[in-house]
PDB file of N, CA, C and O in Angstrom:
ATOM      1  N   UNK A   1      65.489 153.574 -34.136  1.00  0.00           N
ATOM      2  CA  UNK A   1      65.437 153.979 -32.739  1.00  0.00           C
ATOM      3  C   UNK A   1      65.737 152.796 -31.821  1.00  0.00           C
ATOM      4  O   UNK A   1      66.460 152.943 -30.836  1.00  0.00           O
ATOM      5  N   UNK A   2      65.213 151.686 -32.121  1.00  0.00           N
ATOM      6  CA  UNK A   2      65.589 150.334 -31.282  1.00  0.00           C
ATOM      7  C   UNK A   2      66.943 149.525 -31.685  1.00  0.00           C
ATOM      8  O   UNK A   2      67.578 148.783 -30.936  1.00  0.00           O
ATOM      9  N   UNK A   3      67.201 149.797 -32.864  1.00  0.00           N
ATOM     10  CA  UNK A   3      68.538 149.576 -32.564  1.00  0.00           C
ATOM     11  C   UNK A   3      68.975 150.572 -32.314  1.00  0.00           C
ATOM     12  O   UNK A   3      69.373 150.288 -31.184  1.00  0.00           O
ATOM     13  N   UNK A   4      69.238 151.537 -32.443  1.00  0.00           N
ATOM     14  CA  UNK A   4      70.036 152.414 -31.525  1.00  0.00           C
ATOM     15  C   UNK A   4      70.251 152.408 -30.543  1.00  0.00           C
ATOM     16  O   UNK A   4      71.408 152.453 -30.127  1.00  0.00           O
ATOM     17  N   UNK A   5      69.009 152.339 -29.642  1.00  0.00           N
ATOM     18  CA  UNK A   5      68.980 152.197 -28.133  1.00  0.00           C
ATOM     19  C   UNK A   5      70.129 150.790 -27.631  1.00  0.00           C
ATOM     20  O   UNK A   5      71.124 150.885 -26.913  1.00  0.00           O
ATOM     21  N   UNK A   6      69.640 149.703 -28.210  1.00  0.00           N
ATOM     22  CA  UNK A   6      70.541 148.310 -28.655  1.00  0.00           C
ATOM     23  C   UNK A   6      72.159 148.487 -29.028  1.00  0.00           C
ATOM     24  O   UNK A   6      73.064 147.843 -28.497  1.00  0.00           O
ATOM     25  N   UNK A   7      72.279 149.255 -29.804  1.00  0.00           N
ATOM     26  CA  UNK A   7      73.789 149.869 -30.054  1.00  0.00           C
ATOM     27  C   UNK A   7      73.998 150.428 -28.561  1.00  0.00           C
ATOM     28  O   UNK A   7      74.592 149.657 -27.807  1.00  0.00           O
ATOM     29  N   UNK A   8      73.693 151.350 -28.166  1.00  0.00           N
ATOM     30  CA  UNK A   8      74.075 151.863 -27.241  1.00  0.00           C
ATOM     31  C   UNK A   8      74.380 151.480 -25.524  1.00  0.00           C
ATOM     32  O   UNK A   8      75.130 151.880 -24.633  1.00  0.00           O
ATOM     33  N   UNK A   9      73.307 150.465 -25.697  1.00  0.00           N
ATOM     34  CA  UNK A   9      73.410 149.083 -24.855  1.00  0.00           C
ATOM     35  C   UNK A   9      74.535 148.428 -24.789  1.00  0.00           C
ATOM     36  O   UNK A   9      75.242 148.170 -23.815  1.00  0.00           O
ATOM     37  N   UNK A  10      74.644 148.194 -25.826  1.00  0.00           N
ATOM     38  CA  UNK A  10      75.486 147.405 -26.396  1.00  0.00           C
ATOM     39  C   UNK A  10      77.204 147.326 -26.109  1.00  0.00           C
ATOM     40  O   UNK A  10      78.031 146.473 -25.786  1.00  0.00           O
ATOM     41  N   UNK A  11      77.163 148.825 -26.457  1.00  0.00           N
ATOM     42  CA  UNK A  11      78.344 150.031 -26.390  1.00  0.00           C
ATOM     43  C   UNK A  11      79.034 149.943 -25.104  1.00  0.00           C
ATOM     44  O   UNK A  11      80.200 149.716 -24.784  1.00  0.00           O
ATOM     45  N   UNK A  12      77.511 150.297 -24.203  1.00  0.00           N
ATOM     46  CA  UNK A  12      78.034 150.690 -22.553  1.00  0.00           C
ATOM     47  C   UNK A  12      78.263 148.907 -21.911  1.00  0.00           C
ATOM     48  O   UNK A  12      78.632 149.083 -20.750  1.00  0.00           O
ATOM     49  N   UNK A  13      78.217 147.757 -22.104  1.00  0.00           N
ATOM     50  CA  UNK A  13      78.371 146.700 -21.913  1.00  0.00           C
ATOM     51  C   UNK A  13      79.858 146.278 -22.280  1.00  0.00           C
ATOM     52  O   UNK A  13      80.591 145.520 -21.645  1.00  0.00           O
ATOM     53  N   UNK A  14      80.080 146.847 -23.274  1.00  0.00           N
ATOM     54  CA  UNK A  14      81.893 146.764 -23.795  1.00  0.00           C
ATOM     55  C   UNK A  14      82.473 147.541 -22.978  1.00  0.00           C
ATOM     56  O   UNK A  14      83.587 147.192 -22.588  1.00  0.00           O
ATOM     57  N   UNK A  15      81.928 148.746 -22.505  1.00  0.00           N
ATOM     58  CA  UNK A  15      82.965 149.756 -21.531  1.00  0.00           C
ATOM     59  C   UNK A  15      82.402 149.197 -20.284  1.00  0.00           C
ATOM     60  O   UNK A  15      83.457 148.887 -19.730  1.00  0.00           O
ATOM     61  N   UNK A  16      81.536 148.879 -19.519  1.00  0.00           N
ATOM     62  CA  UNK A  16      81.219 147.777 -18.209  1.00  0.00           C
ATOM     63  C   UNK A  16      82.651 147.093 -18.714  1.00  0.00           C
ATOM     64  O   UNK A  16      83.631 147.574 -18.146  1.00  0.00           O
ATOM     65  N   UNK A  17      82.958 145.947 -19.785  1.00  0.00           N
ATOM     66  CA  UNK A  17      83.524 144.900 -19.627  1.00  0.00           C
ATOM     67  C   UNK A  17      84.842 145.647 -19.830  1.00  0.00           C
ATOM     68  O   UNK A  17      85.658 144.726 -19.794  1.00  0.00           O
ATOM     69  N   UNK A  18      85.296 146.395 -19.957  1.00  0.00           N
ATOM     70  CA  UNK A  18      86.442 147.028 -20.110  1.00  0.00           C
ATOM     71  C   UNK A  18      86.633 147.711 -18.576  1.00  0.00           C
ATOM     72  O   UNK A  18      87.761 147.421 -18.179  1.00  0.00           O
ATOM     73  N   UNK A  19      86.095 148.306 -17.851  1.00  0.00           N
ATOM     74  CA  UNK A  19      86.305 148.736 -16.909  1.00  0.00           C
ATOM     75  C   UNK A  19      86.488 147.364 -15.760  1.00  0.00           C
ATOM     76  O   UNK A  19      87.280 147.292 -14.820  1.00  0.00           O
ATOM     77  N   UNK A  20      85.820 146.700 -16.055  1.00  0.00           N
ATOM     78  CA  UNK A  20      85.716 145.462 -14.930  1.00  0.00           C
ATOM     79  C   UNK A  20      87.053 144.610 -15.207  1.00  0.00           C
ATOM     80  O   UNK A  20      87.718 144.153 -14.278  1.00  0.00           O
ATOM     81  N   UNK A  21      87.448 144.404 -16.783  1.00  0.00           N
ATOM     82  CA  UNK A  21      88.740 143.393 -17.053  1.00  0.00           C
ATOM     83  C   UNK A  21      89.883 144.741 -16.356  1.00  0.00           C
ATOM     84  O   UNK A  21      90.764 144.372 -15.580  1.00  0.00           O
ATOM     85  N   UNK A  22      89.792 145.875 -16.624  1.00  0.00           N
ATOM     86  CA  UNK A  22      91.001 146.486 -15.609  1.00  0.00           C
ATOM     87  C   UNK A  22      91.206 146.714 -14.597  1.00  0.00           C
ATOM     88  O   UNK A  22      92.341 146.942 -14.177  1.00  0.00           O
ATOM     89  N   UNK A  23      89.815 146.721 -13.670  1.00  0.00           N
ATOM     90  CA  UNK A  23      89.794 146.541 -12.334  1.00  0.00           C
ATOM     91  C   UNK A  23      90.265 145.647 -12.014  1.00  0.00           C
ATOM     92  O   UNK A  23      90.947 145.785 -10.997  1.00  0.00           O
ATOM     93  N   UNK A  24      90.211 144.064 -12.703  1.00  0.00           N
ATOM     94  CA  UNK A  24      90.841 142.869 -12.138  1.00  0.00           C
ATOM     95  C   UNK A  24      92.178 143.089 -12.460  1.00  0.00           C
ATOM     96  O   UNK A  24      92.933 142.425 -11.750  1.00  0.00           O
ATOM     97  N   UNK A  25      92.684 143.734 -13.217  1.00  0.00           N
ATOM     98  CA  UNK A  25      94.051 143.399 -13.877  1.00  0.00           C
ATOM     99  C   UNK A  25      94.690 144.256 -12.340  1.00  0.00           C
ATOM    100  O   UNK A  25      95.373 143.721 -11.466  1.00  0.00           O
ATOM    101  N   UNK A  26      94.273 145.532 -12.370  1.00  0.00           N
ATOM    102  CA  UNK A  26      94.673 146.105 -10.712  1.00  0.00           C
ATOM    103  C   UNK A  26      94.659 145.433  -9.818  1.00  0.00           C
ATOM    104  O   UNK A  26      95.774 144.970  -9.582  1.00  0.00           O
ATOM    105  N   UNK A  27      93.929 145.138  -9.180  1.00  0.00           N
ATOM    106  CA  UNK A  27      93.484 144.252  -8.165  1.00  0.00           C
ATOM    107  C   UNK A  27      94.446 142.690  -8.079  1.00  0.00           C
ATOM    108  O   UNK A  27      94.562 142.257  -6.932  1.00  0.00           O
ATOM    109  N   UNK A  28      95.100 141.877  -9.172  1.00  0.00           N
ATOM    110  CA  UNK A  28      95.974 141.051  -9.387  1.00  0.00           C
ATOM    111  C   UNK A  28      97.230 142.099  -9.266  1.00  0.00           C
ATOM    112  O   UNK A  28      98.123 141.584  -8.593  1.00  0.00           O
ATOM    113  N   UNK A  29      97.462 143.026  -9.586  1.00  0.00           N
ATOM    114  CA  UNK A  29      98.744 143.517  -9.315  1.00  0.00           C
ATOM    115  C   UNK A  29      98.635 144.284  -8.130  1.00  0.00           C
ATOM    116  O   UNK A  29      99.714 144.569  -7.610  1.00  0.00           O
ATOM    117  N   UNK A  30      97.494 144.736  -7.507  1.00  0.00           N
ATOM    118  CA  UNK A  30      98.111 144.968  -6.028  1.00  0.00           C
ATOM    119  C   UNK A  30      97.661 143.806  -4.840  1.00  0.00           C
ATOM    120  O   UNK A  30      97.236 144.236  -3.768  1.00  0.00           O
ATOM    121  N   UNK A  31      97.775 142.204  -5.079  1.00  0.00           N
ATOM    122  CA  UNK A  31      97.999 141.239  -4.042  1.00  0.00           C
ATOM    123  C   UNK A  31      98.904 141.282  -4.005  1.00  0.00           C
ATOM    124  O   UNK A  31      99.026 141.353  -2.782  1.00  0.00           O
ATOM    125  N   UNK A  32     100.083 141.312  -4.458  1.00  0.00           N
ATOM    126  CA  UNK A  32     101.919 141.358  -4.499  1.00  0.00           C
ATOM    127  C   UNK A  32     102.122 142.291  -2.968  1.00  0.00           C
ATOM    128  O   UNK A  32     102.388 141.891  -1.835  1.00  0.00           O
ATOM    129  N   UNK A  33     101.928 143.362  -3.378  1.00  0.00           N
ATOM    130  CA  UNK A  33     101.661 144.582  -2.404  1.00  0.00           C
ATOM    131  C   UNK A  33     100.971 144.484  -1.517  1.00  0.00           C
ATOM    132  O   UNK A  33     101.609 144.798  -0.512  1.00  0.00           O
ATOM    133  N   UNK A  34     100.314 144.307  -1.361  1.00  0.00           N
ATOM    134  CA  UNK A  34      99.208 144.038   0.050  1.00  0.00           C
ATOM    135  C   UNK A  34     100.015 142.915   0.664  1.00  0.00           C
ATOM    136  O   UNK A  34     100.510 143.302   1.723  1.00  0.00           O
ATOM    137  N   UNK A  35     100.343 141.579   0.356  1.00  0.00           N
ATOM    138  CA  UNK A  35     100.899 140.791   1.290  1.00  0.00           C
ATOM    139  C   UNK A  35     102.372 141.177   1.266  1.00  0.00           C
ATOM    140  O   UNK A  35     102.888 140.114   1.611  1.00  0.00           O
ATOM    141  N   UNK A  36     103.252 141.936   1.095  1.00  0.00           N
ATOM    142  CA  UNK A  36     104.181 142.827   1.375  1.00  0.00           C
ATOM    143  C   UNK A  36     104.116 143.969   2.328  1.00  0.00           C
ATOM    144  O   UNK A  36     105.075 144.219   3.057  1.00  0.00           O
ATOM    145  N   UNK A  37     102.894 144.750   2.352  1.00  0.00           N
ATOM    146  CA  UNK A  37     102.768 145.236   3.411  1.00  0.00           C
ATOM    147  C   UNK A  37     102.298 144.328   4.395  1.00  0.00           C
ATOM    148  O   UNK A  37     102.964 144.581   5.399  1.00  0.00           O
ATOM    149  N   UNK A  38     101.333 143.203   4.701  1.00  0.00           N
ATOM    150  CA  UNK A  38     100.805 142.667   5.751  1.00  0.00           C
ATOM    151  C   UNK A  38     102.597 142.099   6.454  1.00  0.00           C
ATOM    152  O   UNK A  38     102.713 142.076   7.679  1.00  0.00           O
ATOM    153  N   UNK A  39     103.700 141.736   5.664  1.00  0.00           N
ATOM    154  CA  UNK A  39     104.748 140.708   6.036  1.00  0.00           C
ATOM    155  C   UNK A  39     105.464 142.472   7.171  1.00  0.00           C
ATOM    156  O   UNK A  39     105.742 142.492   8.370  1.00  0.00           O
ATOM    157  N   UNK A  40     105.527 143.489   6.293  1.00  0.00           N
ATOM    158  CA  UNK A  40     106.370 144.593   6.785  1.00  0.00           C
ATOM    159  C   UNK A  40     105.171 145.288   8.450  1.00  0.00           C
ATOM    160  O   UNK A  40     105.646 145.894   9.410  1.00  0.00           O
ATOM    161  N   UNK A  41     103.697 144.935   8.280  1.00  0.00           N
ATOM    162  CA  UNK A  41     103.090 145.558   9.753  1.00  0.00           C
ATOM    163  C   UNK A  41     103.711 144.268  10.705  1.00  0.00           C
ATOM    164  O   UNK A  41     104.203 144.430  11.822  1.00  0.00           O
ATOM    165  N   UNK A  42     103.597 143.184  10.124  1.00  0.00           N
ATOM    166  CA  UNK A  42     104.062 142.159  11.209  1.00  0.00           C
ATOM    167  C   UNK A  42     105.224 142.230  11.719  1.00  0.00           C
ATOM    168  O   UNK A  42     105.244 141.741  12.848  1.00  0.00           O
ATOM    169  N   UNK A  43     106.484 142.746  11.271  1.00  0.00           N
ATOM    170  CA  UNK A  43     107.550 142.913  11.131  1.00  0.00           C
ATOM    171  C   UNK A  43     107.395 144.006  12.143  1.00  0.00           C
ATOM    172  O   UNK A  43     107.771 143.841  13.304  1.00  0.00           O
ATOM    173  N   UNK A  44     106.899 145.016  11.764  1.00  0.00           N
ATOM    174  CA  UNK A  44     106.973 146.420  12.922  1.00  0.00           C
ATOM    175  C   UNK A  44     106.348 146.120  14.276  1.00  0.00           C
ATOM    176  O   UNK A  44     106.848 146.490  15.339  1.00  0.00           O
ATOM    177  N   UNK A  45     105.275 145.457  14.170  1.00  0.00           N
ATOM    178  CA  UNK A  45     104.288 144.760  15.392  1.00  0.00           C
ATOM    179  C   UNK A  45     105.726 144.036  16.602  1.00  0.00           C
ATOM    180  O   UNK A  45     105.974 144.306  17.777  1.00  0.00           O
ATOM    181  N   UNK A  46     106.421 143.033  15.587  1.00  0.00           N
ATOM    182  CA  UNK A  46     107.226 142.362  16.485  1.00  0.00           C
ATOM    183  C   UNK A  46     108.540 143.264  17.192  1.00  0.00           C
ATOM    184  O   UNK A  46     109.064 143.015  18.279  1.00  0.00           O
ATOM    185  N   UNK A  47     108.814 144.104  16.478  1.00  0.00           N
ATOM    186  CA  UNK A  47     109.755 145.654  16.523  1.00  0.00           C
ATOM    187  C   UNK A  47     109.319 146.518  17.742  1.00  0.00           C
ATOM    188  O   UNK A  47     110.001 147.029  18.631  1.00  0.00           O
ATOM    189  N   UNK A  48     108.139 146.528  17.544  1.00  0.00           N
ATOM    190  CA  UNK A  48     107.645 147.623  18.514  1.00  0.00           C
ATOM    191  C   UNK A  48     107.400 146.819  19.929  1.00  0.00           C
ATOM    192  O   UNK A  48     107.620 147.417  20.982  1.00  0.00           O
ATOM    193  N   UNK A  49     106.972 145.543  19.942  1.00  0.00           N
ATOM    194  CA  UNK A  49     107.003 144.347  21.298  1.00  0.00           C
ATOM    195  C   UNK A  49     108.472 144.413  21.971  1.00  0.00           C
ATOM    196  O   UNK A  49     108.586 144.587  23.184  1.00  0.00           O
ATOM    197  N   UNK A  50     109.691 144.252  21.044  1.00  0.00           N
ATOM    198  CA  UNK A  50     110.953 144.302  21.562  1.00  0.00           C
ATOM    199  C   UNK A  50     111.200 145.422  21.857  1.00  0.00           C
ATOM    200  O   UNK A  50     112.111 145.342  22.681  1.00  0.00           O
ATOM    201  N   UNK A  51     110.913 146.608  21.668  1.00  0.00           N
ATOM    202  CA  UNK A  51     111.587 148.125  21.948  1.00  0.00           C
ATOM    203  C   UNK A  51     110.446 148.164  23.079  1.00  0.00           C
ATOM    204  O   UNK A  51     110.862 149.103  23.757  1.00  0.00           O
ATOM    205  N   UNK A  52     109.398 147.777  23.634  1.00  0.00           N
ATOM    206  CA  UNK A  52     108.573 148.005  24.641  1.00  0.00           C
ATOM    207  C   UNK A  52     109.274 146.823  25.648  1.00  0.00           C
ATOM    208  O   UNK A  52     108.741 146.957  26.749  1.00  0.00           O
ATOM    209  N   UNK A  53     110.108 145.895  25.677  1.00  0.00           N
ATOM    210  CA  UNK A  53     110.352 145.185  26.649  1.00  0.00           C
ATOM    211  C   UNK A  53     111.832 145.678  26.897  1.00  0.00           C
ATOM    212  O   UNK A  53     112.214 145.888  28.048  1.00  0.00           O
ATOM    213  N   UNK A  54     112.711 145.873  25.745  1.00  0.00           N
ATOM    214  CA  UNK A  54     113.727 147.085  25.895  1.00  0.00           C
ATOM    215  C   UNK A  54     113.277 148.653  26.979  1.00  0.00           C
ATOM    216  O   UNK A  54     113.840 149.291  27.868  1.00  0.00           O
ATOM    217  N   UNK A  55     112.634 148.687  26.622  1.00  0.00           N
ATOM    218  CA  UNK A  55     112.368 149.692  27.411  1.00  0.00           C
ATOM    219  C   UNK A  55     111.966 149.672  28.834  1.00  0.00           C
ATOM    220  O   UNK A  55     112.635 150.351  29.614  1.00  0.00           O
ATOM    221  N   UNK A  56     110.970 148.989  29.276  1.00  0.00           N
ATOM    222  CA  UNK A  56     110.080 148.275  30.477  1.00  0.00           C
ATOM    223  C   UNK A  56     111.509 147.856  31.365  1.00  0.00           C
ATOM    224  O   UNK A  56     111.722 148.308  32.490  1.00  0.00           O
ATOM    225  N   UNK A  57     112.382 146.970  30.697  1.00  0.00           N
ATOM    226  CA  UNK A  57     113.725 146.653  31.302  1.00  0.00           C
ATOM    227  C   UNK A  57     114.757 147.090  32.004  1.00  0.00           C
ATOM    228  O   UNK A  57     115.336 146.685  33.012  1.00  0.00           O
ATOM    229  N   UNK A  58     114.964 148.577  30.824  1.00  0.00           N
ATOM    230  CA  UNK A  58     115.761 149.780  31.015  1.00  0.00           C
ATOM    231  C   UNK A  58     115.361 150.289  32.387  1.00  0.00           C
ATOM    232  O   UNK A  58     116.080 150.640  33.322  1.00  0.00           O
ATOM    233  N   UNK A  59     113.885 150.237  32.269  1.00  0.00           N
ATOM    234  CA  UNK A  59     113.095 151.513  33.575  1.00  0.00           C
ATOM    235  C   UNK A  59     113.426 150.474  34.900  1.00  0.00           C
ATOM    236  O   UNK A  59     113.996 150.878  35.914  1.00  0.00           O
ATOM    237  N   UNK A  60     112.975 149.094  34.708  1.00  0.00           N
ATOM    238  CA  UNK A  60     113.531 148.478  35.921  1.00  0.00           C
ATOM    239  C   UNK A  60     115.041 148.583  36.875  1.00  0.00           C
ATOM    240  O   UNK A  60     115.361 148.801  38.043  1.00  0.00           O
ATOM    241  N   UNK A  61     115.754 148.255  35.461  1.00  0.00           N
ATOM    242  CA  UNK A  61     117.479 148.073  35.611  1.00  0.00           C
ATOM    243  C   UNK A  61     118.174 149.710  36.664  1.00  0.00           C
ATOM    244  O   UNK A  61     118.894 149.804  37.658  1.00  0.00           O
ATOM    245  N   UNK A  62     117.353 150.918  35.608  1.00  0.00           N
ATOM    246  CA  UNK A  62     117.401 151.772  36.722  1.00  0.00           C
ATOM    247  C   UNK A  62     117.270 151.708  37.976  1.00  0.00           C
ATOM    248  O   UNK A  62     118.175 151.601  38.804  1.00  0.00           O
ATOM    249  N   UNK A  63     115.911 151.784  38.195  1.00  0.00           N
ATOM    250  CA  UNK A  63     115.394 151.350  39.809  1.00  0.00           C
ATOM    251  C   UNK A  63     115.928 150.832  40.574  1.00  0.00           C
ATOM    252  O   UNK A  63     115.861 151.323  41.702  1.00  0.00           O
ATOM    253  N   UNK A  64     116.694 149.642  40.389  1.00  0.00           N
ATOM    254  CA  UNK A  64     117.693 148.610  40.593  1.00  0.00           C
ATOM    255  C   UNK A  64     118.566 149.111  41.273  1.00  0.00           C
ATOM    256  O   UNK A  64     119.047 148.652  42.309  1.00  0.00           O
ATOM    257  N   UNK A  65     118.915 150.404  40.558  1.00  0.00           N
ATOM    258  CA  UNK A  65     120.439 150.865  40.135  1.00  0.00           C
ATOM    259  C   UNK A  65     119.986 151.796  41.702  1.00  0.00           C
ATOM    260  O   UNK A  65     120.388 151.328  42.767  1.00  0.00           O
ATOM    261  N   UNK A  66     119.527 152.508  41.703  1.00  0.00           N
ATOM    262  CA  UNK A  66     118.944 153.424  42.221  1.00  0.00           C
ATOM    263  C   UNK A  66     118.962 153.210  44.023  1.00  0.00           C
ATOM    264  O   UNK A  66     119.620 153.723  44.928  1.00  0.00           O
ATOM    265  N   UNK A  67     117.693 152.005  43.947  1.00  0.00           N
ATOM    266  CA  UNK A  67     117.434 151.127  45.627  1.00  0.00           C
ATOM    267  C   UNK A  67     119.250 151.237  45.835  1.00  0.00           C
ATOM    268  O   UNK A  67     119.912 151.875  46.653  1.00  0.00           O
ATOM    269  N   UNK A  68     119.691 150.257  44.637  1.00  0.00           N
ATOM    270  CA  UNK A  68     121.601 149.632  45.503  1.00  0.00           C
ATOM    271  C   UNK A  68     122.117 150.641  45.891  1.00  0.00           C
ATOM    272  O   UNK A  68     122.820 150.560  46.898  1.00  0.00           O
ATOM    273  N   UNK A  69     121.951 151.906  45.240  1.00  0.00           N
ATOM    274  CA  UNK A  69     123.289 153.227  45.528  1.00  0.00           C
ATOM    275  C   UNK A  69     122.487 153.708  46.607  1.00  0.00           C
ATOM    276  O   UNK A  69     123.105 154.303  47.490  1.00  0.00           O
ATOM    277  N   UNK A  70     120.803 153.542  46.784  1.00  0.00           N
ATOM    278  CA  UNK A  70     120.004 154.057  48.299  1.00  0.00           C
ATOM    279  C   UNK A  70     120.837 152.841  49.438  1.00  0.00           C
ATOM    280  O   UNK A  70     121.072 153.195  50.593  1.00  0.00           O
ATOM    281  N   UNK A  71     121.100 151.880  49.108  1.00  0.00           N
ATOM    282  CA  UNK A  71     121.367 150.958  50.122  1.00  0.00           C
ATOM    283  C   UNK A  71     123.006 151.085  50.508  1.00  0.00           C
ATOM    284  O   UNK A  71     123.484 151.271  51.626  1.00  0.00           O
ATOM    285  N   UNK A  72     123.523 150.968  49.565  1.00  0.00           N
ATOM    286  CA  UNK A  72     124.645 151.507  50.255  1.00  0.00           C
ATOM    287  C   UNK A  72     125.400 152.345  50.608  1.00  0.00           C
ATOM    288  O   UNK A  72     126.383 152.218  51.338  1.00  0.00           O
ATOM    289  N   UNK A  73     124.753 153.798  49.822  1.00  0.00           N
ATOM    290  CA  UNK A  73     125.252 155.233  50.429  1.00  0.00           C
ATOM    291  C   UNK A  73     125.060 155.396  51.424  1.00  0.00           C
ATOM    292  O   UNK A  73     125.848 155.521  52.361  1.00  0.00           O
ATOM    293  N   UNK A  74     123.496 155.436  51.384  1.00  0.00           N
ATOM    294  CA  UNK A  74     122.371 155.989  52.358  1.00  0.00           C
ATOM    295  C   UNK A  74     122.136 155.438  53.668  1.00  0.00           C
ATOM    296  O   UNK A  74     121.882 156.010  54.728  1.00  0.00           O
ATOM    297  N   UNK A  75     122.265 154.246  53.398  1.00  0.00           N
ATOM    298  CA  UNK A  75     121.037 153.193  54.485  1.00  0.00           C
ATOM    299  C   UNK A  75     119.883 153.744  54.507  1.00  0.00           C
ATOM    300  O   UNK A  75     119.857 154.536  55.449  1.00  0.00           O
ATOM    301  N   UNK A  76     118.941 153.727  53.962  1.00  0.00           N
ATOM    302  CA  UNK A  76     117.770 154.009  54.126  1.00  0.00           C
ATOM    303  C   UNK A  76     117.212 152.785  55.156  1.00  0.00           C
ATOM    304  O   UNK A  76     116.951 151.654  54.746  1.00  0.00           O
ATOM    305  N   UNK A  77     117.092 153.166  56.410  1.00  0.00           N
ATOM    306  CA  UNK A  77     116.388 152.337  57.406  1.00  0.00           C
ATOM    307  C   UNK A  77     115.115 151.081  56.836  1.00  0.00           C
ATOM    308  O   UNK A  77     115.096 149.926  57.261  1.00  0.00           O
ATOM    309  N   UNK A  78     114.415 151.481  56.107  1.00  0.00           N
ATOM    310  CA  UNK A  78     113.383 150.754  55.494  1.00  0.00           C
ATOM    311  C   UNK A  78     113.666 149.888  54.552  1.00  0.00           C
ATOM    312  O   UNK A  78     112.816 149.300  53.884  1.00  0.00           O
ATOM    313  N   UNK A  79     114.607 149.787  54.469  1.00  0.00           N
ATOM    314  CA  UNK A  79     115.256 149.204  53.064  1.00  0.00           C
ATOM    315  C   UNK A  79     116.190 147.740  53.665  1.00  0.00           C
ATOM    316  O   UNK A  79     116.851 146.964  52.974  1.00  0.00           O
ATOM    317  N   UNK A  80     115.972 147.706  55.144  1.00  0.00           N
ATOM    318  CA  UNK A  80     116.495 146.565  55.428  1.00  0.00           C
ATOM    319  C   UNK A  80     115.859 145.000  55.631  1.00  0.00           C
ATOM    320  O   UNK A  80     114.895 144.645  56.309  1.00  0.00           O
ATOM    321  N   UNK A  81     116.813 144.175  54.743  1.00  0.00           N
ATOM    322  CA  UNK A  81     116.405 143.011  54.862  1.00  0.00           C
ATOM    323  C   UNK A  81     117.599 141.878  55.125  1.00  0.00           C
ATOM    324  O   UNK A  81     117.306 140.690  55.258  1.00  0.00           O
TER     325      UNK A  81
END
């Protein structure tokens, strides 16, 4: 009965150490991956900064566009400087 219990101890300590040596073996093969994705969010982070100042630009350049063709179609009285 006490060794048995001891066997069985024993047993579940080999499958602990079996489950734990493949968790690491995972865990070493997905750092590759993880700092591949961290390089590709940084990558989109800096993507998405340029398409927001692309854009912010666009909306100005309009406006721009907009006042000049008010200023010289129109004359908008208020608009003089």
């Amino acid at each position: 009965s006490e060794i048995e219990r001891v066997s069985h101890v024993s047993s579940a300590i080999d499958e602990d150490g079996k489950t734990i040596e493949n968790t690491k073996e995972e865990h070493l093969g997905m750092s590759g991956s993880v700092k591949g994705a961290k390089g590709t969010l940084g990558k989109m982070k800096r993507l998405e900064m340029e398409d927001s100042i692309i854009f912010w630009s666009s909306v100005g350049f309009f406006y721009m566009v907009v006042l000049y063709v008010m200023w010289t179609r129109i004359r908008i009285p208020f608009l003089l400087w």
